[in-house]
PAPAVO-54201 format. One line per field, with one value per residue (C-alpha): residue number from 1; residue in three letters; x, y, z. Coordinates in Angstrom, 2 decimals. Example, Ala and Ser with C-alpha at 12.3 -4.5 7.8 and 13.67 -1.06 7.14 Angstrom:
residues 2
resi	c(1 / 2)
resn	c(ALA / SER)
u	c(12.30 / 13.67)
v	c(-4.50 / -1.06)
w	c(7.80 / 7.14)
end
This chain:
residues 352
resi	c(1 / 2 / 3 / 4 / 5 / 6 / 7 / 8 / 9 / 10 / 11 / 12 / 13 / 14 / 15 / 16 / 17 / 18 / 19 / 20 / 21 / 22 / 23 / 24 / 25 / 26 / 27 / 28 / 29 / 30 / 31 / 32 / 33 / 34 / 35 / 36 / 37 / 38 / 39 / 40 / 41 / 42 / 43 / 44 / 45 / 46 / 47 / 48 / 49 / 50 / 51 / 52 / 53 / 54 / 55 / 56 / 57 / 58 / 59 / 60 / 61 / 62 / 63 / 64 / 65 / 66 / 67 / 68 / 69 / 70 / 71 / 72 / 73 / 74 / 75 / 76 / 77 / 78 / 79 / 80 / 81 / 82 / 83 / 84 / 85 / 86 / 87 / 88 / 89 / 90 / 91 / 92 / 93 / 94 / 95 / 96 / 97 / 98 / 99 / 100 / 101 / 102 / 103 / 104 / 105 / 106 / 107 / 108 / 109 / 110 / 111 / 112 / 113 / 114 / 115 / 116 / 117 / 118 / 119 / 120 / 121 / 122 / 123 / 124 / 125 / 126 / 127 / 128 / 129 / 130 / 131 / 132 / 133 / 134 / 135 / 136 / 137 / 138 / 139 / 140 / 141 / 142 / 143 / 144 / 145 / 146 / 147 / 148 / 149 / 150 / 151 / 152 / 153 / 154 / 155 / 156 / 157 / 158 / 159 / 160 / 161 / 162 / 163 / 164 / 165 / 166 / 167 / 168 / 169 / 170 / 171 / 172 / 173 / 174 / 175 / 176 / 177 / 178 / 179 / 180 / 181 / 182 / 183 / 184 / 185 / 186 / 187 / 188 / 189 / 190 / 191 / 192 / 193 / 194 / 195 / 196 / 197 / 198 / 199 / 200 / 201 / 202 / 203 / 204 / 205 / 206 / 207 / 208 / 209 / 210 / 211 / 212 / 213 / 214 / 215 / 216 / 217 / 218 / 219 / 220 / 221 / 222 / 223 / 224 / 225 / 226 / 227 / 228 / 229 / 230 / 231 / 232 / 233 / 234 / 235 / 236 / 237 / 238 / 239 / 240 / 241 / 242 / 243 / 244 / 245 / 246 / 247 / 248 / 249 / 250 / 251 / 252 / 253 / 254 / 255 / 256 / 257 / 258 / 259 / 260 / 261 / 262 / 263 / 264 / 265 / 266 / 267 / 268 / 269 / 270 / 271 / 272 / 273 / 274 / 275 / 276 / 277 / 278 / 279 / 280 / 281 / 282 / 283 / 284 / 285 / 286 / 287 / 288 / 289 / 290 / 291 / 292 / 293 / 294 / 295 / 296 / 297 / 298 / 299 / 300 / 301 / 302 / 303 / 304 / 305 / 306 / 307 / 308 / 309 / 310 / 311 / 312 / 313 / 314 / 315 / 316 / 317 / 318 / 319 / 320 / 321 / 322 / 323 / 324 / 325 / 326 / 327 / 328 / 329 / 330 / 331 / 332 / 333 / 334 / 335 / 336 / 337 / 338 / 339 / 340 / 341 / 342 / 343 / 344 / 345 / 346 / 347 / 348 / 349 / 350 / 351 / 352)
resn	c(UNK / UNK / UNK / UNK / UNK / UNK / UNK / UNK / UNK / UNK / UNK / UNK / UNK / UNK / UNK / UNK / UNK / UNK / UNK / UNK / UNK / UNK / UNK / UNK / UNK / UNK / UNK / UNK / UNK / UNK / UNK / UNK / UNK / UNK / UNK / UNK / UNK / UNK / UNK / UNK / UNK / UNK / UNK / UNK / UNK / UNK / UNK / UNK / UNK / UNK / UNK / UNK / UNK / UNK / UNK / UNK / UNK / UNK / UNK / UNK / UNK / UNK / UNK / UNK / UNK / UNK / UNK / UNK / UNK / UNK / UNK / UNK / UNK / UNK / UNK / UNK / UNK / UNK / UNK / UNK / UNK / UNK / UNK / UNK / UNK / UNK / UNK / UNK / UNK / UNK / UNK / UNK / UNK / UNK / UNK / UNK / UNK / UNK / UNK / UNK / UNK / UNK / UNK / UNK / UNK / UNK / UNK / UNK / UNK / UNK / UNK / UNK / UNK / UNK / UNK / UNK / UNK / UNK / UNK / UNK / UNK / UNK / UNK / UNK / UNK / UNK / UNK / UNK / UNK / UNK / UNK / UNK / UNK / UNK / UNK / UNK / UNK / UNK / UNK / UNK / UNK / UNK / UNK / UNK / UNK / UNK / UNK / UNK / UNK / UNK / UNK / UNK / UNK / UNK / UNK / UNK / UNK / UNK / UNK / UNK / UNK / UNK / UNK / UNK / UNK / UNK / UNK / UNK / UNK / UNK / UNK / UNK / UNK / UNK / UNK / UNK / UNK / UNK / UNK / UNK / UNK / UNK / UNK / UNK / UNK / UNK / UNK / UNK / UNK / UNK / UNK / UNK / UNK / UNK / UNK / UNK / UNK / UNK / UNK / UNK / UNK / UNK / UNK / UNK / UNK / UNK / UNK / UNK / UNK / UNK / UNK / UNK / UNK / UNK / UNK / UNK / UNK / UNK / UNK / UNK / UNK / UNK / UNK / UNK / UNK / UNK / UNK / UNK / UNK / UNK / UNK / UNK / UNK / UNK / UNK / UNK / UNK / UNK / UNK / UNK / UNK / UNK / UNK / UNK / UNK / UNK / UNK / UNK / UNK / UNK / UNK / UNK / UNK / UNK / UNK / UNK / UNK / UNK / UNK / UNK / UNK / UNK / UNK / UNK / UNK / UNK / UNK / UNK / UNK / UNK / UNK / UNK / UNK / UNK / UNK / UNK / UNK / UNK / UNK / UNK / UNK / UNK / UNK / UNK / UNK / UNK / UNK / UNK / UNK / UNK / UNK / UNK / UNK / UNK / UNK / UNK / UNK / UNK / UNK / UNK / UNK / UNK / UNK / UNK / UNK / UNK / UNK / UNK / UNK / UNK / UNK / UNK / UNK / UNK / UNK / UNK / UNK / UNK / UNK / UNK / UNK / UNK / UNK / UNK / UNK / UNK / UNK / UNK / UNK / UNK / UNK / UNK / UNK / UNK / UNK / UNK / UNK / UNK / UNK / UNK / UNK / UNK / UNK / UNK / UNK / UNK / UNK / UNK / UNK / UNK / UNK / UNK)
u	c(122.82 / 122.67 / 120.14 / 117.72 / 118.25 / 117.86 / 114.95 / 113.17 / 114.00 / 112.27 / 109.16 / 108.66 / 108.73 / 106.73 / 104.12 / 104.61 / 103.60 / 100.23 / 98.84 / 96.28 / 96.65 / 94.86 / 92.14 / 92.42 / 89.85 / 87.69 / 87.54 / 84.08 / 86.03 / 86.22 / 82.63 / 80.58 / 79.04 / 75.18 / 73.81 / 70.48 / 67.87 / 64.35 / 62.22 / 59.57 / 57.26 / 57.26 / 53.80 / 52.40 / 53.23 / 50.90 / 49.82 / 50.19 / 51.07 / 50.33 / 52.84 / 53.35 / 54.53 / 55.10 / 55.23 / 54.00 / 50.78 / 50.63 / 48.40 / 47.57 / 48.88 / 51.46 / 51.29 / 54.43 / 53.23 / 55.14 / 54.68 / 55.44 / 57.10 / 59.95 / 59.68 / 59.86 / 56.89 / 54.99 / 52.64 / 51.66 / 48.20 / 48.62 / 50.72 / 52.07 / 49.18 / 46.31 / 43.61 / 42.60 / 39.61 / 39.91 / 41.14 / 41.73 / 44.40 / 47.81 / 50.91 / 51.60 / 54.41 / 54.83 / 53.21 / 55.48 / 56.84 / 54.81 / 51.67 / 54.40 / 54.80 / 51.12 / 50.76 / 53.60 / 52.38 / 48.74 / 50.36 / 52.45 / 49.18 / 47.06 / 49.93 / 49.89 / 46.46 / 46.65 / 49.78 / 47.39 / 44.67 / 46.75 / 48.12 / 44.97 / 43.69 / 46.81 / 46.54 / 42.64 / 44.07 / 46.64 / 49.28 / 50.72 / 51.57 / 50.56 / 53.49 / 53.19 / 49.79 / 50.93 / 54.18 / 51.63 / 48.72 / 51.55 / 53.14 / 49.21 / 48.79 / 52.21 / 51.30 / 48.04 / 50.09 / 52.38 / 49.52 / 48.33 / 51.38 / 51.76 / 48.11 / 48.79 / 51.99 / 50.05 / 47.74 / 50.13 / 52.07 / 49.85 / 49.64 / 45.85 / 44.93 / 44.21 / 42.51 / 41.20 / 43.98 / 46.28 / 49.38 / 52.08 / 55.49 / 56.41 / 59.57 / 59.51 / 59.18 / 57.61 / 60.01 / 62.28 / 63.42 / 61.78 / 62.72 / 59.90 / 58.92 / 60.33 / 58.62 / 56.71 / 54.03 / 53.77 / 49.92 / 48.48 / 45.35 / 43.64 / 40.04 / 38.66 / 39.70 / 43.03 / 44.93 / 47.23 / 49.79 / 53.27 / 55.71 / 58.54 / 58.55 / 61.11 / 60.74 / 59.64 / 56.84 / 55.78 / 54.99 / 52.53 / 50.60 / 48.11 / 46.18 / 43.23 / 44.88 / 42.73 / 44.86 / 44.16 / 46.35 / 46.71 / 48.38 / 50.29 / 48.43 / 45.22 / 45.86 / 43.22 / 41.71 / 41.84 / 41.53 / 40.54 / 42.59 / 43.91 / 46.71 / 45.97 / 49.31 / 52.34 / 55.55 / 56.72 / 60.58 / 62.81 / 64.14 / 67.90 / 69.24 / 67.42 / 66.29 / 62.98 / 59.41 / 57.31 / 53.35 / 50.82 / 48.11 / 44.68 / 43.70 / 39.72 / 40.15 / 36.92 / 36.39 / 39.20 / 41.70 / 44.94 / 48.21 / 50.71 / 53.76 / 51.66 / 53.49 / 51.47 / 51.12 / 49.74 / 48.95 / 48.38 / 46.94 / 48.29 / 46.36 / 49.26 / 49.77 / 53.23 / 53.75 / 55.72 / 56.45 / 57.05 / 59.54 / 60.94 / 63.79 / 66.08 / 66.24 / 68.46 / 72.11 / 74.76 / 72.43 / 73.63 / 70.89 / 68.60 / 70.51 / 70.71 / 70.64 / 68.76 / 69.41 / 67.19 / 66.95 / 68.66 / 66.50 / 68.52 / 67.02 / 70.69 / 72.37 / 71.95 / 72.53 / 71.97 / 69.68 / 70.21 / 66.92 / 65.78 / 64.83 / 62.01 / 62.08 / 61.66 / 58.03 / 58.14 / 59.53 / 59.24 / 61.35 / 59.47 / 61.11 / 60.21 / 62.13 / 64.57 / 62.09 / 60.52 / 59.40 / 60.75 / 58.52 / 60.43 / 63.66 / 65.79 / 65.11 / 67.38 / 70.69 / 72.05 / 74.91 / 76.65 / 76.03 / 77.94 / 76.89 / 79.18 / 77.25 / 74.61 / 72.15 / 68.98 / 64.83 / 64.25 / 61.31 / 59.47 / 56.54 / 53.78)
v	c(-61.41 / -60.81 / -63.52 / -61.86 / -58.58 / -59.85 / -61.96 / -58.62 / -56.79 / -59.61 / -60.00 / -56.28 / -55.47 / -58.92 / -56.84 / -53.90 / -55.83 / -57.69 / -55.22 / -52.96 / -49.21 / -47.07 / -44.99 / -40.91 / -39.09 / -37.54 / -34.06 / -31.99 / -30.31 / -32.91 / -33.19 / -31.60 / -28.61 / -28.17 / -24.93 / -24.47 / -22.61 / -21.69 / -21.41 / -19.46 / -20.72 / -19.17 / -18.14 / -18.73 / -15.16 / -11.96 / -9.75 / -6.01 / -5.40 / -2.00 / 0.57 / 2.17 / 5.87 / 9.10 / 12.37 / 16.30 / 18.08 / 21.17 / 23.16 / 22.11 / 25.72 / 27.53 / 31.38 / 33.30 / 36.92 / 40.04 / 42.85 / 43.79 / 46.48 / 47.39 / 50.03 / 50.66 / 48.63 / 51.36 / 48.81 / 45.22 / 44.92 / 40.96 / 39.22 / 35.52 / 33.28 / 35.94 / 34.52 / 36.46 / 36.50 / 36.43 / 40.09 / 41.47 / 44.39 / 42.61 / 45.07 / 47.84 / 49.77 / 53.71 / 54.90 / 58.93 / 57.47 / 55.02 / 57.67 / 60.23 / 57.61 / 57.42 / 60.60 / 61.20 / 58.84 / 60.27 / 63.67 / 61.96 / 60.67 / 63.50 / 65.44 / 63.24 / 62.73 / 66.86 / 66.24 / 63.77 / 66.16 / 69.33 / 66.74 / 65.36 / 69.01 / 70.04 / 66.12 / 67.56 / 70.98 / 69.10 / 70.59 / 67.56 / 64.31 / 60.30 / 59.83 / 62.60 / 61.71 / 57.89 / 59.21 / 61.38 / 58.03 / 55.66 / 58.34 / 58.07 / 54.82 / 54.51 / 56.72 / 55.06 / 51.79 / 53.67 / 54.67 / 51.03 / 49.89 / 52.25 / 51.52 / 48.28 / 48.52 / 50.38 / 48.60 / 45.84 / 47.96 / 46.40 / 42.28 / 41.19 / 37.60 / 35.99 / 33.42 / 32.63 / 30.87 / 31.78 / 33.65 / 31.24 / 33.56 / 37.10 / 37.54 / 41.82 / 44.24 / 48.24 / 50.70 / 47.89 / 48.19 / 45.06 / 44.20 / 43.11 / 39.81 / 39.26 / 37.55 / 39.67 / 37.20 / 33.12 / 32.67 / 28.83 / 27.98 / 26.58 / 25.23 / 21.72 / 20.20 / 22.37 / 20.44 / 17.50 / 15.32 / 15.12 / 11.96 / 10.87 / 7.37 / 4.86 / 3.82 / 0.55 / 2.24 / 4.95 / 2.31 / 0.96 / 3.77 / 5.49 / 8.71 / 7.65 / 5.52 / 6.02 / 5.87 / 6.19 / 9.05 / 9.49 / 12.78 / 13.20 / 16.37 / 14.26 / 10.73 / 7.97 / 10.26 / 8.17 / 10.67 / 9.49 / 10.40 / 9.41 / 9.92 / 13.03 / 13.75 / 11.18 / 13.39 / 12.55 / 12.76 / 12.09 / 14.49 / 14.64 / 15.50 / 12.17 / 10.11 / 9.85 / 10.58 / 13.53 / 11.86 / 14.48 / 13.00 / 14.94 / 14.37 / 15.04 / 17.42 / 15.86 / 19.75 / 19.06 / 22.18 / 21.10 / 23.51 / 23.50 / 21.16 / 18.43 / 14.68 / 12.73 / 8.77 / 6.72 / 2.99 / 2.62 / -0.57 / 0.04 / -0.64 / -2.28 / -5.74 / -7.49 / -10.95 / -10.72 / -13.01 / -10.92 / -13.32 / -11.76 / -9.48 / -11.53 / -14.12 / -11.95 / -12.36 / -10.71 / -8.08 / -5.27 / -3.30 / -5.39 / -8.27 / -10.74 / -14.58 / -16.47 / -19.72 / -22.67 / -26.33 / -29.08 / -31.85 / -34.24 / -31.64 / -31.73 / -29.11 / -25.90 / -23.80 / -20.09 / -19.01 / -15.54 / -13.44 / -10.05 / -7.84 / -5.40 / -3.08 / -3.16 / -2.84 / -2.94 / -6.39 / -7.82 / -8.04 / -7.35 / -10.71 / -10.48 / -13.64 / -16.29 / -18.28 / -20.19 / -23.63 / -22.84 / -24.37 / -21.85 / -19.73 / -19.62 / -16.82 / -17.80 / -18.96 / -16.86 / -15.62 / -18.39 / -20.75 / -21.81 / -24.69 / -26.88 / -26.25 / -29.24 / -27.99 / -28.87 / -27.12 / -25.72 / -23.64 / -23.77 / -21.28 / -23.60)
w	c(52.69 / 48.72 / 48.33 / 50.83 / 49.24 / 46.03 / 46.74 / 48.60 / 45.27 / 43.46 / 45.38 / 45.64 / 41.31 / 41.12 / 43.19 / 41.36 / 37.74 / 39.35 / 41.61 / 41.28 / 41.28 / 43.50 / 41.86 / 41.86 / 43.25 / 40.52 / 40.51 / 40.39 / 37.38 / 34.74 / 34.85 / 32.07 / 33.30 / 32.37 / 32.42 / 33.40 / 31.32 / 30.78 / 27.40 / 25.72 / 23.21 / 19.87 / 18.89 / 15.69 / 13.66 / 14.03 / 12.02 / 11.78 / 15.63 / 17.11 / 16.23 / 19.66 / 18.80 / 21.08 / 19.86 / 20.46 / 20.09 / 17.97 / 15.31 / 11.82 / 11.12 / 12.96 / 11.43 / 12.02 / 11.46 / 10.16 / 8.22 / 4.70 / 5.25 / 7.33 / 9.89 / 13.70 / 15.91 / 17.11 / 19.46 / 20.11 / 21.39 / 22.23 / 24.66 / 25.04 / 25.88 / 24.50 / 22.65 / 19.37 / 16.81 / 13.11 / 12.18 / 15.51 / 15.22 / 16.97 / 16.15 / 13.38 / 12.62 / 13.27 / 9.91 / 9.38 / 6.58 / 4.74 / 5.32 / 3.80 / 0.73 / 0.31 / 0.14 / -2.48 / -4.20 / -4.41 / -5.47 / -8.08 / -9.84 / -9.35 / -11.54 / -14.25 / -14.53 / -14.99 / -17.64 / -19.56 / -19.73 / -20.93 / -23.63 / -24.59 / -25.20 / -27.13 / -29.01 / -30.46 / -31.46 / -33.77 / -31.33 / -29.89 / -31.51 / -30.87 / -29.05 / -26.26 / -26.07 / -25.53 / -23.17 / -21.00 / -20.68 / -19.35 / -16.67 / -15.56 / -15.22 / -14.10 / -10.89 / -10.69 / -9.70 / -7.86 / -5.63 / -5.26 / -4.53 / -1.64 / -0.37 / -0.12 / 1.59 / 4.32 / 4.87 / 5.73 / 7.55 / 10.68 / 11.86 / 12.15 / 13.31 / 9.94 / 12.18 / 15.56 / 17.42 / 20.33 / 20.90 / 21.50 / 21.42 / 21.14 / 19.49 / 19.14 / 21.46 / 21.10 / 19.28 / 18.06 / 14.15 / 12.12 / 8.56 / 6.24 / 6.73 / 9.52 / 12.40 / 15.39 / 16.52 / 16.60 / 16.20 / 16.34 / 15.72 / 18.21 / 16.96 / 18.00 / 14.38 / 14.31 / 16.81 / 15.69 / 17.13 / 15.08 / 15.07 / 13.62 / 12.07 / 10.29 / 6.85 / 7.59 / 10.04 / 7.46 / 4.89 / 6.41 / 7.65 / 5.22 / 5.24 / 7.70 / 9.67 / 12.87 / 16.24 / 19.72 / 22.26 / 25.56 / 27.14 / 30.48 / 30.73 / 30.91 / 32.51 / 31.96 / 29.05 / 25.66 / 22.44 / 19.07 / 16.41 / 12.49 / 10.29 / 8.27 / 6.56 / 5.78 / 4.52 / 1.10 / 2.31 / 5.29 / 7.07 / 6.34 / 9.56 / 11.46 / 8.40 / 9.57 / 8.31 / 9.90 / 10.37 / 11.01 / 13.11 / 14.18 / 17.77 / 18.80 / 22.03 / 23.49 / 25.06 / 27.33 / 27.02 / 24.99 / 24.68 / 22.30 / 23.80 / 25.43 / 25.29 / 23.89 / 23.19 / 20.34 / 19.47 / 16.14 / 14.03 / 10.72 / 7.68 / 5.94 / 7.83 / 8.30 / 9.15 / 12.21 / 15.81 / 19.42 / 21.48 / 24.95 / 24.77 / 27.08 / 24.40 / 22.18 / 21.69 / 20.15 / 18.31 / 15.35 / 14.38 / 12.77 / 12.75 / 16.47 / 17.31 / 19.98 / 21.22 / 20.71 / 21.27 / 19.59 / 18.65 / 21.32 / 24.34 / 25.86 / 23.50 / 21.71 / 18.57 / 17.25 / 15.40 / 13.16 / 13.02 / 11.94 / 14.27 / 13.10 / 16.83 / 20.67 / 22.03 / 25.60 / 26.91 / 23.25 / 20.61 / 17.12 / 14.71 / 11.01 / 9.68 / 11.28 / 13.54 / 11.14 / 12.41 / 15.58 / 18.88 / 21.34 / 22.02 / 25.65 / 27.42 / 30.87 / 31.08 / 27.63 / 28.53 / 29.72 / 26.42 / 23.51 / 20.96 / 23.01 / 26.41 / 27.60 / 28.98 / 31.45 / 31.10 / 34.53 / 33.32 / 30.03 / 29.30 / 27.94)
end
């Protein structure tokens, strides 16, 4: 009985050492996963792209009108909306006191003009020295400006149109109390050359615009209407509160009626070119500012890497690149987000 059980024993670890062992099951897990993804050709660089802006039409000259003198607003003879003439009578203040003033004033001169003459008499009788002869010739011309002074002040004690234009706001009312200089009336001018489209620009844009820079617009107010236009004034300084540059552009009206407000678009060719390449947007990673990656092909076809590039700005469904894609044939546009260097991946789709 020991034999046979140590003979089983025997024959069943001699088995053991010279058979085969059964192989697992391989898991769809251990396999390396490829991730699919398309590409986009990399065209050769362009120059000096469109600059695709949007701003707001206004007048070359906004006038904010007020009067010299402060006073209560006796009347207003134009509304919101009213279109004036060049000196048309708009507001003016109830005149008691500066035609009081005037008057003073007028009696204040026509005294010392009567001083100067009693002197002058008195100076050629050798009754009256130089000096009260001098004293007496300033008070006159002394009350002479006096009178000016108040002449002026009322004449400017009403608002005429300086200009032809339009009444954009009221910002007084009748029998109100307004300080000198302060604002009644909001007049633009609203000529065919005296309307203008304003934008605001980055540095990079503003640098290569210049004074000339012709432009075409299109307004939602007028849809399928293209206006000519051109860059008539490029501010020397950013504005501190966005950083950006304020470009004054003029816009042909082309007889159609234009208001003050209107949205308006503009593609611009600037004059100052920039080497630059549009790729997709998709194809950007992990952007910061100016600063992204895209993916692009190893030279094996199965694998990828990234790629740091400048981005100069968005246009549409392009992404503006000014360096980084140098000898580059194309960039991945599908499959981004789930790559790493490390991935393999398969073309499903390439855009040539």
């Amino acid at each position: 009985m020991r034999n046979s059980l140590l003979f089983l024993f025997i024959a069943i670890l001699t088995g053991a050492c010279t058979g085969k062992k059964p192989s697992a099951p391989v898991s769809s897990t251990d396999q390396e996963e490829v991730i699919p993804v398309s590409l986009h050709p990399v065209d050769g660089s362009v120059s000096g792209l469109p600059l695709r802006l949007s701003g707001i039409v206004t007048s070359r000259s906004e006038q904010r009108l007020s009067f010299k003198t402060g006073g209560v607003i006796k009347r207003i003879y134009a509304d919101e909306g009213d279109q004036v003439r060049t000196g048309q009578l708009l507001a003016e203040l109830d005149k008691t006191e500066i035609d009081a003033q005037v008057q003073q004033a007028r009696e204040g001169l026509a005294k010392a003009e009567r001083d100067l003459a009693r002197v002058q008499g008195l100076y050629r009788d050798s009754s009256a020295t130089l000096e009260l002869l001098q004293n007496a010739t300033t008070a006159r011309d002394v009350a002479a400006e006096t009178v000016r002074i108040a002449a002026f002040n009322q004449k400017f004690s009403e608002i005429r149109a300086g200009k032809s234009g339009r009444i954009i706001k009221k910002l007084s009312n009748e029998g109100e109390l307004t300080g000198p200089g302060m604002p009644v009336l909001v007049l633009f001018e609203t000529g065919p050359e005296d309307w203008v489209v304003r934008v605001a620009v980055s540095d990079r844009d503003w640098a290569r615009l210049l004074v000339g820079t012709p432009a075409s617009i299109r307004l939602d107010a007028w849809p399928g209407e293209v206006f000519n236009g051109r860059v008539t004034e490029l501010a020397p300084s950013a504005d501190p509160s966005s950083g950006l540059y304020q470009v004054e552009f003029s816009i042909a009206s082309k007889g159609k009626r234009l208001a003050p407000g209107l949205f308006a678009s503009l593609d611009v060719l600037p004059a100052r070119r920039m080497q630059q390449t549009a790729i997709p947007v998709e194809a950007i990673i992990e952007g910061d500012g100016s600063a992204a990656y895209v993916y692009v092909l190893n030279p094996d076809s199965i694998s990828v890497r990234k790629v740091p590039v400048v981005v100069d700005r968005l246009e549409r469904d392009q992404a503006i690149i000014t360096s980084g894609l140098a000898n580059i044939e194309a960039v991945i546009t599908s499959g981004t987000p789930y790559l790493t260097e490390k991935k393999k991946v398969k073309v499903v789709r390439a855009a040539y």
